[in-house]
C-alpha positions as CSV (number, residue, x, y, z in Angstrom):
1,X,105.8,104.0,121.2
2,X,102.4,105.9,121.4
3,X,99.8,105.3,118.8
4,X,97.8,108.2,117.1
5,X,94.8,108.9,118.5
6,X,92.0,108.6,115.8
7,X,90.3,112.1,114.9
8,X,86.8,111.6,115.6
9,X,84.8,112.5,112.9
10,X,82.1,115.4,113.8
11,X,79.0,114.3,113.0
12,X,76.0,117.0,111.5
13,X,74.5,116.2,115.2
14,X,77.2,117.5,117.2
15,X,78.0,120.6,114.6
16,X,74.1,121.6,115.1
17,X,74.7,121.6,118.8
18,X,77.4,123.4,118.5
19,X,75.8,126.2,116.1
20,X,73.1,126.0,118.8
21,X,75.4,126.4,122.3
22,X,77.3,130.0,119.8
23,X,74.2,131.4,119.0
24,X,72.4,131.0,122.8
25,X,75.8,132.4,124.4
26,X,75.7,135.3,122.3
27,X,72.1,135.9,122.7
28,X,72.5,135.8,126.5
29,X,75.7,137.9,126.5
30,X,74.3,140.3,124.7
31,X,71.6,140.8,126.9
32,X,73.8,141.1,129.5
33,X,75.5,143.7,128.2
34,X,72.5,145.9,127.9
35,X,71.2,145.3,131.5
36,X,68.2,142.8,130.9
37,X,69.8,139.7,132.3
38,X,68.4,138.5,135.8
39,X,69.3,136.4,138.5
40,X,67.2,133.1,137.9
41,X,63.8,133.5,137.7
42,X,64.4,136.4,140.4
43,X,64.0,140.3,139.4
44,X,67.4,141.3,140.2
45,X,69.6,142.8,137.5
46,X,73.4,140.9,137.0
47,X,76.1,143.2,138.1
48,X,79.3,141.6,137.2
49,X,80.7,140.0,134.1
50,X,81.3,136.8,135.6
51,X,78.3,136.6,136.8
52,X,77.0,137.0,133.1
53,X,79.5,134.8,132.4
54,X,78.2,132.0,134.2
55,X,74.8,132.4,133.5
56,X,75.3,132.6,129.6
57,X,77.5,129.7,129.8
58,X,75.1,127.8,131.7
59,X,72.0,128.9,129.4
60,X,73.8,127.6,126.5
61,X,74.6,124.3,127.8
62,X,71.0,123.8,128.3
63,X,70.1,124.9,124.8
64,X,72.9,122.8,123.1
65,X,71.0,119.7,125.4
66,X,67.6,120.7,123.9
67,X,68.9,121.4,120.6
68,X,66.8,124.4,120.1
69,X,67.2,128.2,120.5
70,X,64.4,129.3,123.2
71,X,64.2,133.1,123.4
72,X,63.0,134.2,126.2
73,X,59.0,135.7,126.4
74,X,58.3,138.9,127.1
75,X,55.8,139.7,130.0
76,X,53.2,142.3,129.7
């Protein structure tokens, strides 16, 4: 016989980082939608979704780590 697997409990921690990871990877989708989402810290536009993809998915991993929502600065 298998036994159950205990439901881990989320704790306020993890449900932040959570709230943190949706928020970034909308952010970053969204500006990948509208054509302001670049290549690393290059000048080049993305051009396919998966691309955007990838990048928003790997932004939001980063802001989940950090725990905080950095928007990117505008340059002059």
């Amino acid at each position: 016989m298998r036994k159950k697997k205990n439901k881990l409990v989320k704790t306020p921690k993890k449900l932040a980082k959570k709230k943190v990871f949706k928020k970034k990877l909308e952010l970053v989708l969204s500006e990948g939608k509208k054509g302001k989402l670049n290549i690393g810290k290059s000048k080049k536009k993305v051009k396919s979704k998966r691309q955007m993809l990838a990048i928003a998915l790997s932004e939001a991993d980063k802001a989940a780590k950090r725990g905080s929502i950095r928007k990117s600065k505008k340059k002059r």
